[in-house]
PDB file of N, CA, C and O in Angstrom, chain B, residues numbered from 101:
ATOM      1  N   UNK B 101       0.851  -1.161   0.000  1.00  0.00           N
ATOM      2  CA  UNK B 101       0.000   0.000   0.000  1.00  0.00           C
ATOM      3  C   UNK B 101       0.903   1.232   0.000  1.00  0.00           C
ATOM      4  O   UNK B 101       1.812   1.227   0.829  1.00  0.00           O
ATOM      5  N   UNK B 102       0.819   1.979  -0.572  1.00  0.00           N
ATOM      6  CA  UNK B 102       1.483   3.279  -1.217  1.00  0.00           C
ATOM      7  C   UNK B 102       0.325   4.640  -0.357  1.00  0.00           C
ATOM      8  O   UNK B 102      -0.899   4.739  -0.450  1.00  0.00           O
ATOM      9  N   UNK B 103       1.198   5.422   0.344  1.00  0.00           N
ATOM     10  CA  UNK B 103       0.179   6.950   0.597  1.00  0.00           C
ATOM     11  C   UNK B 103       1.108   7.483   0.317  1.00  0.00           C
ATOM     12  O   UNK B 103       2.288   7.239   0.063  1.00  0.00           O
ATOM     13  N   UNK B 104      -0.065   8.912   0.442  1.00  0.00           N
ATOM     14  CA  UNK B 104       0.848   9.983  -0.155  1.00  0.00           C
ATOM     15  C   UNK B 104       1.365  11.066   0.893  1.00  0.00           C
ATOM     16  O   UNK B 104       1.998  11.955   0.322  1.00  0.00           O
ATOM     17  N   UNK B 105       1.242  11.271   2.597  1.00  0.00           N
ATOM     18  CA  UNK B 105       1.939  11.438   3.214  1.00  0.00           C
ATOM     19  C   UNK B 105       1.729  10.856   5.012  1.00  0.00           C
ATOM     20  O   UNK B 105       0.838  10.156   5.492  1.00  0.00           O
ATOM     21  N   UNK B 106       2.671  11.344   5.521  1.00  0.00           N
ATOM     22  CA  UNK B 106       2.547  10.948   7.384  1.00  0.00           C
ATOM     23  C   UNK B 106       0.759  10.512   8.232  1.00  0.00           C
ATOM     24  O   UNK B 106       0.408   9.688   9.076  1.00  0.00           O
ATOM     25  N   UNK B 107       0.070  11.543   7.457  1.00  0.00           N
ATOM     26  CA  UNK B 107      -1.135  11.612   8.522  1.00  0.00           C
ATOM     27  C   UNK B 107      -1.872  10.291   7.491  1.00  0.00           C
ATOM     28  O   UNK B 107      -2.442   9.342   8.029  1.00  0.00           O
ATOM     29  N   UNK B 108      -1.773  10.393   6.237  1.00  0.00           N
ATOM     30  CA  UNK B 108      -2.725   9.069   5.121  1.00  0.00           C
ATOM     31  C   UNK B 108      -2.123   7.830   6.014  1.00  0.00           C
ATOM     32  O   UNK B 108      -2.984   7.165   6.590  1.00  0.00           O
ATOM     33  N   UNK B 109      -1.037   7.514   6.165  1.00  0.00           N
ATOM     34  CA  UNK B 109      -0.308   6.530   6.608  1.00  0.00           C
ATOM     35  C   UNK B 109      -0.504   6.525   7.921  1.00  0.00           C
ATOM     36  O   UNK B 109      -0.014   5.425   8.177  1.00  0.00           O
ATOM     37  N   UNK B 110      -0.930   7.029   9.133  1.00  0.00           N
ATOM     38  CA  UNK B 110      -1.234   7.026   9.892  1.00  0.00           C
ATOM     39  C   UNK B 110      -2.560   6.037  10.068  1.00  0.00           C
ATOM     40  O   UNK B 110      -2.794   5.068  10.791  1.00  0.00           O
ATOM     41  N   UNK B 111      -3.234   6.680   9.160  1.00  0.00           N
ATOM     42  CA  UNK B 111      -4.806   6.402   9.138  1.00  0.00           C
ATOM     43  C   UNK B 111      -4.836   5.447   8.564  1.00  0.00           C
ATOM     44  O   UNK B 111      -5.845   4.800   8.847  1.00  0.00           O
ATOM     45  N   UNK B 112      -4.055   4.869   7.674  1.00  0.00           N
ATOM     46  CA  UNK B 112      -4.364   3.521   7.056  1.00  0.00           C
ATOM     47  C   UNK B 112      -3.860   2.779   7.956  1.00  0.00           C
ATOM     48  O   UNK B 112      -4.291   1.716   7.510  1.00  0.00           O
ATOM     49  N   UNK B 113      -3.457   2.569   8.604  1.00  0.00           N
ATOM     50  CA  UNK B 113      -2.771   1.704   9.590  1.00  0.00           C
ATOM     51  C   UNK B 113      -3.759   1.255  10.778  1.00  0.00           C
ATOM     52  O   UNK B 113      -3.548   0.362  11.598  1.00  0.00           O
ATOM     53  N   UNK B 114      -4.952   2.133  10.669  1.00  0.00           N
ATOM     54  CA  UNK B 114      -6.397   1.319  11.624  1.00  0.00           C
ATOM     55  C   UNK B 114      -6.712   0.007  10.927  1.00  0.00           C
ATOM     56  O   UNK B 114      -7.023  -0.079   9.739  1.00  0.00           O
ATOM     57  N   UNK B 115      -6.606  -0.977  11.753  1.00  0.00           N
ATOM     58  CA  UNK B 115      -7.075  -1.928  11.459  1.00  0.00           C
ATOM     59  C   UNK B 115      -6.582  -3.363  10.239  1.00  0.00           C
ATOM     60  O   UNK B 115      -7.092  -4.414   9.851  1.00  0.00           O
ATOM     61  N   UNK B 116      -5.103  -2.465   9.966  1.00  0.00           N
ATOM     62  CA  UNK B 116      -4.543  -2.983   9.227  1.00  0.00           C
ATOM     63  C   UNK B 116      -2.818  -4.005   9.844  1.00  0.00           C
ATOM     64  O   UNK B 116      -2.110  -3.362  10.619  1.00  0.00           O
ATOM     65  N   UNK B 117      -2.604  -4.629   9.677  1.00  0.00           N
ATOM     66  CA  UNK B 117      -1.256  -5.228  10.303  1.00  0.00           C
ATOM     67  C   UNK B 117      -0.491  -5.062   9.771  1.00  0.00           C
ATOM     68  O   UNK B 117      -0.635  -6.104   9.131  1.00  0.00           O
ATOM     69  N   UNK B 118       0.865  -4.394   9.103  1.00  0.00           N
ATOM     70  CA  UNK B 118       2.250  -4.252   8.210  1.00  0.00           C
ATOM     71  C   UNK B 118       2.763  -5.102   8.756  1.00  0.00           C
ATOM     72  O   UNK B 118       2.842  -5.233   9.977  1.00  0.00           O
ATOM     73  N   UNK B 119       3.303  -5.997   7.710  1.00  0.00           N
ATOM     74  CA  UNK B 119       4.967  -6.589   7.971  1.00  0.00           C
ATOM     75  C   UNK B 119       5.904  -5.338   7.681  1.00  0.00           C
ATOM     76  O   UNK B 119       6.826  -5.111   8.465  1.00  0.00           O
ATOM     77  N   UNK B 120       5.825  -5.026   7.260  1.00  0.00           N
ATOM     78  CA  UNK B 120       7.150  -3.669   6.917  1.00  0.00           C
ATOM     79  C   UNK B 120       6.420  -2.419   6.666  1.00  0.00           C
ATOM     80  O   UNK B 120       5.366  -2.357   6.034  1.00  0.00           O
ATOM     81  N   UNK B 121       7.050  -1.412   7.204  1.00  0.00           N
ATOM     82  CA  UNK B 121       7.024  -0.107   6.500  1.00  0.00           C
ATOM     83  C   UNK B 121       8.434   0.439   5.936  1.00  0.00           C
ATOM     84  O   UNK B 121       9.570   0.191   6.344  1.00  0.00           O
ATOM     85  N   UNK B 122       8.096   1.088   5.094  1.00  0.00           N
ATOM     86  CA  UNK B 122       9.266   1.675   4.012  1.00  0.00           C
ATOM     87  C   UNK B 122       9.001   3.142   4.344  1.00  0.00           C
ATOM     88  O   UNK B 122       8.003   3.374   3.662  1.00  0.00           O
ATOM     89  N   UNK B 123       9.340   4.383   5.056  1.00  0.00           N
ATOM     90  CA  UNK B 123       9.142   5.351   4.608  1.00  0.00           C
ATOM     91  C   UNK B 123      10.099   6.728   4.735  1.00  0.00           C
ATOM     92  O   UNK B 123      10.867   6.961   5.669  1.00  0.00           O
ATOM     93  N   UNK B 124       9.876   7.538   3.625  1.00  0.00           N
ATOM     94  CA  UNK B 124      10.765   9.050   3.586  1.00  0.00           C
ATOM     95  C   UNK B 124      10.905   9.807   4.726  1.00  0.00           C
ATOM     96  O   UNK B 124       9.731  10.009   5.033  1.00  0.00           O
ATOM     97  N   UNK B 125      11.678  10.428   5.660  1.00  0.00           N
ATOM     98  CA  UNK B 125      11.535  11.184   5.795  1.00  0.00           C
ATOM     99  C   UNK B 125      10.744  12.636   5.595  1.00  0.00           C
ATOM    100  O   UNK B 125      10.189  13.274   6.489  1.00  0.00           O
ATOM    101  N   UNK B 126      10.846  13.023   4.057  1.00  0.00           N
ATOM    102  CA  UNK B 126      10.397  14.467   3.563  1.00  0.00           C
ATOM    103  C   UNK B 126       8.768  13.988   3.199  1.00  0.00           C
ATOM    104  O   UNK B 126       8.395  13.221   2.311  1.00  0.00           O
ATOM    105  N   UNK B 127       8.318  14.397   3.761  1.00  0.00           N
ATOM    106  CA  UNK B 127       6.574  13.882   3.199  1.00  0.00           C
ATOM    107  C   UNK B 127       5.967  15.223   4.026  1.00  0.00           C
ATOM    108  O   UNK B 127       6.168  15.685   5.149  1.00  0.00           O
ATOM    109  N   UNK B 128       4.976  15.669   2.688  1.00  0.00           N
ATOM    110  CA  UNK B 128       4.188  16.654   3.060  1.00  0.00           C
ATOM    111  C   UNK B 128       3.102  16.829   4.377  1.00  0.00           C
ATOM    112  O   UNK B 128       2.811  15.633   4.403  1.00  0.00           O
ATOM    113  N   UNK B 129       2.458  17.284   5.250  1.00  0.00           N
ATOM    114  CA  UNK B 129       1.489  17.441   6.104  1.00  0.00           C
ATOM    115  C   UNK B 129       2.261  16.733   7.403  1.00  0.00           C
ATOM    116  O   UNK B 129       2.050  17.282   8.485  1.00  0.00           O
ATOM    117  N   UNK B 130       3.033  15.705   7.401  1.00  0.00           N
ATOM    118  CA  UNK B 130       3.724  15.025   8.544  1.00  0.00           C
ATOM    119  C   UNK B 130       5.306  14.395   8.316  1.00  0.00           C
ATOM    120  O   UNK B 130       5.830  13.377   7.863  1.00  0.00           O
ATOM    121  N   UNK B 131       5.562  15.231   8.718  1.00  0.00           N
ATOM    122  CA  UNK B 131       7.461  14.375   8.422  1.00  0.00           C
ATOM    123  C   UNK B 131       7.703  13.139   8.693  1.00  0.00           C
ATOM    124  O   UNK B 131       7.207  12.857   9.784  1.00  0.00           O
ATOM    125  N   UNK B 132       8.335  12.103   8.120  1.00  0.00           N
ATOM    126  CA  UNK B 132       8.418  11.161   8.696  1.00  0.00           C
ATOM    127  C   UNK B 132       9.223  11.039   9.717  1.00  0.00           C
ATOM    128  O   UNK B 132       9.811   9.959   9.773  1.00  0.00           O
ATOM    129  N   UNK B 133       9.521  12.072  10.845  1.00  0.00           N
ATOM    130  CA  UNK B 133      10.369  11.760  11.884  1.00  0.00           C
ATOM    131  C   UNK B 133       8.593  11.534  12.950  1.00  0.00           C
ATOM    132  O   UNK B 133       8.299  10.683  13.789  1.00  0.00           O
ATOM    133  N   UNK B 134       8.073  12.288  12.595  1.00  0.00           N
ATOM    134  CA  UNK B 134       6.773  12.339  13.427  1.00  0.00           C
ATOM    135  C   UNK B 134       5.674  11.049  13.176  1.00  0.00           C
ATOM    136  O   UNK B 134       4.752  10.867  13.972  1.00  0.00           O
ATOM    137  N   UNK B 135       5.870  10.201  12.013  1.00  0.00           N
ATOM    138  CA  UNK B 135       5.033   9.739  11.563  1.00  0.00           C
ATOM    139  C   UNK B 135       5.626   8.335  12.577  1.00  0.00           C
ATOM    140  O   UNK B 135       4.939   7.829  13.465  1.00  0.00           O
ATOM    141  N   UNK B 136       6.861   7.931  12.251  1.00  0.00           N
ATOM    142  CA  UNK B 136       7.340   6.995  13.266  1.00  0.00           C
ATOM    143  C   UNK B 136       7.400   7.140  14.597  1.00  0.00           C
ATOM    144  O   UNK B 136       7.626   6.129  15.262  1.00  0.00           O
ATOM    145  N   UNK B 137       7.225   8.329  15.220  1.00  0.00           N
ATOM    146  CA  UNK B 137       6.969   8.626  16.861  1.00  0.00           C
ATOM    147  C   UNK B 137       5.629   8.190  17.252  1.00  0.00           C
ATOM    148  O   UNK B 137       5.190   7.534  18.196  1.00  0.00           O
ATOM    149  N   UNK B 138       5.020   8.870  16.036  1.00  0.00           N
ATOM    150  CA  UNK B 138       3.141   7.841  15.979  1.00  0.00           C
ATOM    151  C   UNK B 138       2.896   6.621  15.721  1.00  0.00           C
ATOM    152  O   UNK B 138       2.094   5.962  16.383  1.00  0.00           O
ATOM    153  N   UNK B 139       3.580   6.147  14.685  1.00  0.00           N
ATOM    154  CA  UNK B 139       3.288   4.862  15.223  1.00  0.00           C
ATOM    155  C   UNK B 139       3.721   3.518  15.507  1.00  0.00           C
ATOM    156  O   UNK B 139       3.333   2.400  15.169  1.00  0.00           O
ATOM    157  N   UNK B 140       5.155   4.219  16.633  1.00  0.00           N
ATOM    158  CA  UNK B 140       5.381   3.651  17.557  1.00  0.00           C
ATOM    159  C   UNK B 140       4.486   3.460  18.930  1.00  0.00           C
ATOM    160  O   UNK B 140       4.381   2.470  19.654  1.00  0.00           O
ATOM    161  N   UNK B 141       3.840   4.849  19.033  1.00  0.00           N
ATOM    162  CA  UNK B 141       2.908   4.602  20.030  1.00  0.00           C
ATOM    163  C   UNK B 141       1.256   3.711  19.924  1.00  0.00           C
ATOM    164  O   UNK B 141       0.549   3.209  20.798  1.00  0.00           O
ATOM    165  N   UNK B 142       1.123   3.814  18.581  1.00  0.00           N
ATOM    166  CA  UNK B 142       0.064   2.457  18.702  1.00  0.00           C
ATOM    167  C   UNK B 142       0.191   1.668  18.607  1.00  0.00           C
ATOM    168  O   UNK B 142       0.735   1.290  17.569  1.00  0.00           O
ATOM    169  N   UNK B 143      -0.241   0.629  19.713  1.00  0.00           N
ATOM    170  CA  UNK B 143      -0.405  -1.007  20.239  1.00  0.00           C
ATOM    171  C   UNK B 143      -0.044  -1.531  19.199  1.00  0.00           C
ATOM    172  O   UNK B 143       1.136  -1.874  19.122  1.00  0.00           O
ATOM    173  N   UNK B 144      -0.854  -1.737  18.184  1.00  0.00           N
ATOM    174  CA  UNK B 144      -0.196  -3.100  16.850  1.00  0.00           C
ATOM    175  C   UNK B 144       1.023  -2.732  15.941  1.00  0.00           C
ATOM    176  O   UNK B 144       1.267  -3.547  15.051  1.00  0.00           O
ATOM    177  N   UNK B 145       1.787  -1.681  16.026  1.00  0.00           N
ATOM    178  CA  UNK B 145       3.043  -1.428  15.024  1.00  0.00           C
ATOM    179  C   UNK B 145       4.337  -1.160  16.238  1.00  0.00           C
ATOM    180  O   UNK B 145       5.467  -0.900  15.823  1.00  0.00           O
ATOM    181  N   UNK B 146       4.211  -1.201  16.951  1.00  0.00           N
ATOM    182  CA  UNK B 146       5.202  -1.228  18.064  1.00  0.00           C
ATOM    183  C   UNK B 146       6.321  -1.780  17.739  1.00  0.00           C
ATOM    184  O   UNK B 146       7.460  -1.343  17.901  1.00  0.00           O
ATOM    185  N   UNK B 147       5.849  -3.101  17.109  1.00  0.00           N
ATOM    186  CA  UNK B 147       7.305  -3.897  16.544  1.00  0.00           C
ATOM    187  C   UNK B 147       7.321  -4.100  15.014  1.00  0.00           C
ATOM    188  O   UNK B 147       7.888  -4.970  14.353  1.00  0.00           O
ATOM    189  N   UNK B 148       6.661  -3.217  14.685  1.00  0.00           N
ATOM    190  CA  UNK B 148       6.878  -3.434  12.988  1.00  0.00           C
ATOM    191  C   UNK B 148       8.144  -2.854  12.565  1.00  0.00           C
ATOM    192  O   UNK B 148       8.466  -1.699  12.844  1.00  0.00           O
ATOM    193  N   UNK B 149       8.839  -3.638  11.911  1.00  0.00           N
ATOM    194  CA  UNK B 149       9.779  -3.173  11.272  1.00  0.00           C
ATOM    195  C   UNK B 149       9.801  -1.603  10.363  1.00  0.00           C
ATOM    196  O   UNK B 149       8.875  -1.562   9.553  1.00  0.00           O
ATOM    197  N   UNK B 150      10.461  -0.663  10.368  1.00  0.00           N
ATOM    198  CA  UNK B 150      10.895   0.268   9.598  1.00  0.00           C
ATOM    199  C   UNK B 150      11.990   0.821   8.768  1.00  0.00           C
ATOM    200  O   UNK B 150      13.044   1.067   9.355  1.00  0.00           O
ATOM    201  N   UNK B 151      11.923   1.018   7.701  1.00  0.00           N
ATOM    202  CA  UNK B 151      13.066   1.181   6.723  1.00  0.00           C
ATOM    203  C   UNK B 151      13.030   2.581   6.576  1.00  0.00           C
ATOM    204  O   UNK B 151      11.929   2.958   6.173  1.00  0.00           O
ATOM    205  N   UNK B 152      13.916   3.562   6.775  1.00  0.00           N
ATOM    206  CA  UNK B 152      13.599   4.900   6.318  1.00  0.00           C
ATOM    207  C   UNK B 152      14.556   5.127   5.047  1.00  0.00           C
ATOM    208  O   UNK B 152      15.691   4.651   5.006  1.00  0.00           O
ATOM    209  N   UNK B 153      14.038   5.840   4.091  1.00  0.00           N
ATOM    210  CA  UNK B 153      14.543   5.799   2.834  1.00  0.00           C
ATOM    211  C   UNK B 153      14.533   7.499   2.735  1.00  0.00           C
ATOM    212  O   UNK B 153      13.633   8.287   3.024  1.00  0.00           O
ATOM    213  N   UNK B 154      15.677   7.701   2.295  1.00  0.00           N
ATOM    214  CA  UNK B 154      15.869   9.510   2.383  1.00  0.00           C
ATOM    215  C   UNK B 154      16.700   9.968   1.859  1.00  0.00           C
ATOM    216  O   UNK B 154      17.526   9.100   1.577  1.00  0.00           O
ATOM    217  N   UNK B 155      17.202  11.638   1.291  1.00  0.00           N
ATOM    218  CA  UNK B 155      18.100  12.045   0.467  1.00  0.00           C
ATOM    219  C   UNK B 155      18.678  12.848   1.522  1.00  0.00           C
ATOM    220  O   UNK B 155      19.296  13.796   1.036  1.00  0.00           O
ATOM    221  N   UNK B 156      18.710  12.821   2.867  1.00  0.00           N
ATOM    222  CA  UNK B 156      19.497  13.163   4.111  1.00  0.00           C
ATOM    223  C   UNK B 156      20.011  12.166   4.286  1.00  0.00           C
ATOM    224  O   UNK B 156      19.366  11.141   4.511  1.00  0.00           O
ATOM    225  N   UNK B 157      20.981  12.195   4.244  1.00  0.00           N
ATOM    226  CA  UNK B 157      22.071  10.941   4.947  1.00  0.00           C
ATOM    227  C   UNK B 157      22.630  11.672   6.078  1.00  0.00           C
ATOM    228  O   UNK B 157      23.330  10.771   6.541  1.00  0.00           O
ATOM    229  N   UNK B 158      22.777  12.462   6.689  1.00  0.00           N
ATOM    230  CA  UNK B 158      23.692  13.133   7.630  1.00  0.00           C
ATOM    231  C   UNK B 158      23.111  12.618   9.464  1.00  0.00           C
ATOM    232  O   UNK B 158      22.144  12.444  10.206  1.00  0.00           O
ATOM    233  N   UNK B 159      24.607  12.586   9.339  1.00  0.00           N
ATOM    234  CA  UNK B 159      24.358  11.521  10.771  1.00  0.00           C
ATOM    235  C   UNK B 159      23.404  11.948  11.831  1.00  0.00           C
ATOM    236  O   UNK B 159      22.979  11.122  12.639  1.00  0.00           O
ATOM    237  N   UNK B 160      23.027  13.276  11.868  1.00  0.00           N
ATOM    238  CA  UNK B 160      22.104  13.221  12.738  1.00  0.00           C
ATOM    239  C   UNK B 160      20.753  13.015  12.538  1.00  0.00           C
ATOM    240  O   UNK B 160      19.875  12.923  13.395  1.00  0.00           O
ATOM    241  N   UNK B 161      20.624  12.926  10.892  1.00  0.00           N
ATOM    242  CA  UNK B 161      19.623  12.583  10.614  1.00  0.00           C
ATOM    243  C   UNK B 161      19.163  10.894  11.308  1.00  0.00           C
ATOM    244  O   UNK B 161      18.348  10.638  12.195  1.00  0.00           O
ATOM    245  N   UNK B 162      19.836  10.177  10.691  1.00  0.00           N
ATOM    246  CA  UNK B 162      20.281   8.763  11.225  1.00  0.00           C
ATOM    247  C   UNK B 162      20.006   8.309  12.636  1.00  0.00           C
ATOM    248  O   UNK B 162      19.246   7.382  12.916  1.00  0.00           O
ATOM    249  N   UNK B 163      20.714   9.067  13.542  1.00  0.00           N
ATOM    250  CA  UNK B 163      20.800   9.176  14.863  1.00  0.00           C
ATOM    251  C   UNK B 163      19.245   9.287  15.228  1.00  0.00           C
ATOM    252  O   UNK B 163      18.672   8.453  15.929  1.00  0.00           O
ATOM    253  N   UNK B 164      18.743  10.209  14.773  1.00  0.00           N
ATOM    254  CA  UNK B 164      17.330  10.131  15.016  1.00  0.00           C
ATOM    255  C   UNK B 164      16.243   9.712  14.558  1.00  0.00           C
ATOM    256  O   UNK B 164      15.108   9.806  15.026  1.00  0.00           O
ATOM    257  N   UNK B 165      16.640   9.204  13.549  1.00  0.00           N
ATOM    258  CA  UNK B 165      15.593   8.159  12.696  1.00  0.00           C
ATOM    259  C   UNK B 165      15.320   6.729  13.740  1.00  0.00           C
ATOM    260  O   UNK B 165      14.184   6.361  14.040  1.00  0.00           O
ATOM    261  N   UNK B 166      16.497   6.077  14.179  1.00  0.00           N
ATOM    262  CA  UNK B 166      17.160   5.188  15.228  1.00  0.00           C
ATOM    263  C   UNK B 166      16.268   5.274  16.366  1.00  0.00           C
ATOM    264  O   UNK B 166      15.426   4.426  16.661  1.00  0.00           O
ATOM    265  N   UNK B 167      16.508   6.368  16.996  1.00  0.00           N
ATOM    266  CA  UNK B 167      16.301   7.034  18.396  1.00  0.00           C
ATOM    267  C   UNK B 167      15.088   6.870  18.218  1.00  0.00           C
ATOM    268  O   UNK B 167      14.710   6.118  19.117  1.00  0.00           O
ATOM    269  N   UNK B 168      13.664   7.331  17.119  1.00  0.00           N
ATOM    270  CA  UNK B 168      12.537   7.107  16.997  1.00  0.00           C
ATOM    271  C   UNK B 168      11.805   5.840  16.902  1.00  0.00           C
ATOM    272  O   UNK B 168      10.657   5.672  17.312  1.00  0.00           O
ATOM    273  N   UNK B 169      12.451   5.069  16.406  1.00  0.00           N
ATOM    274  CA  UNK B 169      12.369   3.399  16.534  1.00  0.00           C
ATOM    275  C   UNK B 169      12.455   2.638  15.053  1.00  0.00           C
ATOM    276  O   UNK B 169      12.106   1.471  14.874  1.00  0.00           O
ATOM    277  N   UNK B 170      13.083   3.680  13.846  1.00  0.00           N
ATOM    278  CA  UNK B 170      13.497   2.961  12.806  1.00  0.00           C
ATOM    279  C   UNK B 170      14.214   1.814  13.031  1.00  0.00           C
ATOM    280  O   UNK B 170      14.664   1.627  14.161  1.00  0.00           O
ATOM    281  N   UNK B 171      14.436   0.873  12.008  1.00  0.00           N
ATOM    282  CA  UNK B 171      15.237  -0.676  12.401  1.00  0.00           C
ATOM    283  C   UNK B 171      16.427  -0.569  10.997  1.00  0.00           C
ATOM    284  O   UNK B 171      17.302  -1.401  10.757  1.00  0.00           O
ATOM    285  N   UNK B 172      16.191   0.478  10.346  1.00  0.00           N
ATOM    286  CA  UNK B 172      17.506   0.366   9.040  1.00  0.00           C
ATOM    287  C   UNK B 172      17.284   1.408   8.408  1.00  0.00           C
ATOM    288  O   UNK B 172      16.126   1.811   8.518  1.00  0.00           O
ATOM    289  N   UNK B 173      17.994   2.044   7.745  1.00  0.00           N
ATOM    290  CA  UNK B 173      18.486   3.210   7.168  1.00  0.00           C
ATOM    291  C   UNK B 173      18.844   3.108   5.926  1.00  0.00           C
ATOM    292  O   UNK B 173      19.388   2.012   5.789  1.00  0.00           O
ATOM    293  N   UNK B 174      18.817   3.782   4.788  1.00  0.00           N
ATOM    294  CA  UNK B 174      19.377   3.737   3.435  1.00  0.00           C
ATOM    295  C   UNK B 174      19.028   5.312   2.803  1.00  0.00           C
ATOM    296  O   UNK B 174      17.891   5.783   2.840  1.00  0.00           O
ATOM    297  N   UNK B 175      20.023   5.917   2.312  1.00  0.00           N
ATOM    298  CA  UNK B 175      19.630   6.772   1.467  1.00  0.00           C
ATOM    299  C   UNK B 175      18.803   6.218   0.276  1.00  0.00           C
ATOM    300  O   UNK B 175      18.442   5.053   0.112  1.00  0.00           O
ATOM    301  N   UNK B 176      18.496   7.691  -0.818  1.00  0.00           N
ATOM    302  CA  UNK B 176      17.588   7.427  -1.636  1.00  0.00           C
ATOM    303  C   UNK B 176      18.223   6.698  -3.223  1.00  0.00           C
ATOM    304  O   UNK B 176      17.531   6.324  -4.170  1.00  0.00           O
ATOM    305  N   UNK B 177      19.752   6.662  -3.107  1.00  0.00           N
ATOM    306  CA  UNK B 177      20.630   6.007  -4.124  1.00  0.00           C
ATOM    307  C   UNK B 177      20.768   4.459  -4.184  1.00  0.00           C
ATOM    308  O   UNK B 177      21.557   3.655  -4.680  1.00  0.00           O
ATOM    309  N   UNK B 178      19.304   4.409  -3.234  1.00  0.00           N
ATOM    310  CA  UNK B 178      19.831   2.971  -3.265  1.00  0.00           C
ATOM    311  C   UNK B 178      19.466   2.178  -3.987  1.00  0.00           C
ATOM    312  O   UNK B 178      18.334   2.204  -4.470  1.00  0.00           O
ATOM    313  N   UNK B 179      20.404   1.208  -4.257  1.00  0.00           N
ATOM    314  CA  UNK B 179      19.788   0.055  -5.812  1.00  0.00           C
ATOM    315  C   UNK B 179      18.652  -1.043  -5.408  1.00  0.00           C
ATOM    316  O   UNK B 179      18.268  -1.267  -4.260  1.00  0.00           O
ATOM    317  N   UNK B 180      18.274  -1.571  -6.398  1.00  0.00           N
ATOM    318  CA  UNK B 180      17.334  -2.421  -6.392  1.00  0.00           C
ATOM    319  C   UNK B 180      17.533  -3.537  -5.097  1.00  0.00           C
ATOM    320  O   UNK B 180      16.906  -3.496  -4.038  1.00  0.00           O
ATOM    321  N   UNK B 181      18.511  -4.477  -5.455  1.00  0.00           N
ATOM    322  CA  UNK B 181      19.455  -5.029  -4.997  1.00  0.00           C
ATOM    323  C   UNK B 181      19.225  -4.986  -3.562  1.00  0.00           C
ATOM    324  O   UNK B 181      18.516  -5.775  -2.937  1.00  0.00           O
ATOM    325  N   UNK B 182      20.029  -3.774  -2.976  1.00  0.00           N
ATOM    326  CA  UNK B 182      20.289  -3.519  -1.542  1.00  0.00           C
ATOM    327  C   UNK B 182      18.931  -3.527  -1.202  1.00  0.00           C
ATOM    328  O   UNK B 182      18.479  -4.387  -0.447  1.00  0.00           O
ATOM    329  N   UNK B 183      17.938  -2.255  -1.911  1.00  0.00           N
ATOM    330  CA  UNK B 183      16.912  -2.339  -0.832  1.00  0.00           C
ATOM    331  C   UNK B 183      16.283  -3.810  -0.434  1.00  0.00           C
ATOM    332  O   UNK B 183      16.164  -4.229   0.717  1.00  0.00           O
ATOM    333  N   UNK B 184      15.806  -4.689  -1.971  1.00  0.00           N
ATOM    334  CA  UNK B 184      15.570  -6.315  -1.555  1.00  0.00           C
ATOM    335  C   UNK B 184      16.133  -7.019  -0.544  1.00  0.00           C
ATOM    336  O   UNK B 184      15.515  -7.843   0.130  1.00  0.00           O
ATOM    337  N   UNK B 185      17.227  -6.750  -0.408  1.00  0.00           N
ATOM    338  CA  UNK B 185      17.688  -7.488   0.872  1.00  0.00           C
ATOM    339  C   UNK B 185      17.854  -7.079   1.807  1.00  0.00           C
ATOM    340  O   UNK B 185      18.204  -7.886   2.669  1.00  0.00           O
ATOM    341  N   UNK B 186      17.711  -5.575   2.230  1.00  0.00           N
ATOM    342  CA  UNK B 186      17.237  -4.968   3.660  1.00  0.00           C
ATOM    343  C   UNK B 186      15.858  -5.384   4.088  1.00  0.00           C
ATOM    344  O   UNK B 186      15.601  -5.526   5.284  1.00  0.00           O
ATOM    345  N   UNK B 187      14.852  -5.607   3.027  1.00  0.00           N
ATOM    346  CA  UNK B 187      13.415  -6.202   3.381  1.00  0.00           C
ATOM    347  C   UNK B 187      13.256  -7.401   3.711  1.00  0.00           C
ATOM    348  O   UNK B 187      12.527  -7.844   4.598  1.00  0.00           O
ATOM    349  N   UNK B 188      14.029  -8.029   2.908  1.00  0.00           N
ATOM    350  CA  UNK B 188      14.585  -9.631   3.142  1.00  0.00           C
ATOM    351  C   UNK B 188      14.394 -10.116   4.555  1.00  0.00           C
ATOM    352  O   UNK B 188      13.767 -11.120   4.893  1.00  0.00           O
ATOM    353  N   UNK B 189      15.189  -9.035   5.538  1.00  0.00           N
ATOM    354  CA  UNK B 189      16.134  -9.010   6.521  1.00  0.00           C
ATOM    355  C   UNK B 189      14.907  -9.260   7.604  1.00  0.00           C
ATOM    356  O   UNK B 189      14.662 -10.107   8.464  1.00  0.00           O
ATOM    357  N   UNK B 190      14.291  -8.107   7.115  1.00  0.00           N
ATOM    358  CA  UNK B 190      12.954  -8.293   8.110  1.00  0.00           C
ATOM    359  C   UNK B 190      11.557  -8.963   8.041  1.00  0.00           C
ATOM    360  O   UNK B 190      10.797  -9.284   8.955  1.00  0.00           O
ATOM    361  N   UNK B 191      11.419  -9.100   6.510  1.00  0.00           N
ATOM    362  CA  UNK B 191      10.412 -10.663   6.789  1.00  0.00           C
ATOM    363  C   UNK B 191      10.458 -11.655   5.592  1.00  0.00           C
ATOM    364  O   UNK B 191      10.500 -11.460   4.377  1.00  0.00           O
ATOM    365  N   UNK B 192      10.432 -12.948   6.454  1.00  0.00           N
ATOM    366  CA  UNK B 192      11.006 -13.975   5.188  1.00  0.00           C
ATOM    367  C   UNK B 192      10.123 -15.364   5.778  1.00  0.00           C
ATOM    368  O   UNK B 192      10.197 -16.440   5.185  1.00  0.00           O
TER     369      UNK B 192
END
């Protein structure tokens, strides 16, 4: 499932279970630093895996992607390849 920013993705996530989320940082109406503080705090995504995918690489970006409860990191250069097997990583 594909949205188009923080608060859509929020809301789709009632009633729904992710094995993975994939998401940007830069997203309109909710950043994704906020979008993962949210929903870390609801009951069923607590332990869902997160991939943040972004054209900030700078370590403090990182640092706090982490700190929010991301599980892996990749800028936005990343190849086919890598990302497949960062997803891999987390459900198989």
């Amino acid at each position: 499932m594909a949205v188009a920013d923080g608060r859509e993705a929020l809301a789709s996530l009632e009633g729904f279970d992710p094995h993975l989320i994939i998401v940007d940082l830069m997203m309109p109406a909710m950043d994704g630093f906020e979008f993962i503080k949210q929903m870390r705090d609801l009951p069923g995504t607590k332990s869902t895996p997160i991939i943040v995918i972004t054209s900030d690489a700078l370590l403090e970006t990182r640092e706090r992607a982490f700190r929010l409860g991301a599980n892996d990191f990749v800028g936005k250069t990343v190849t086919l390849e890598d990302l497949i097997s960062r997803v891999k990583k987390y459900i198989s």
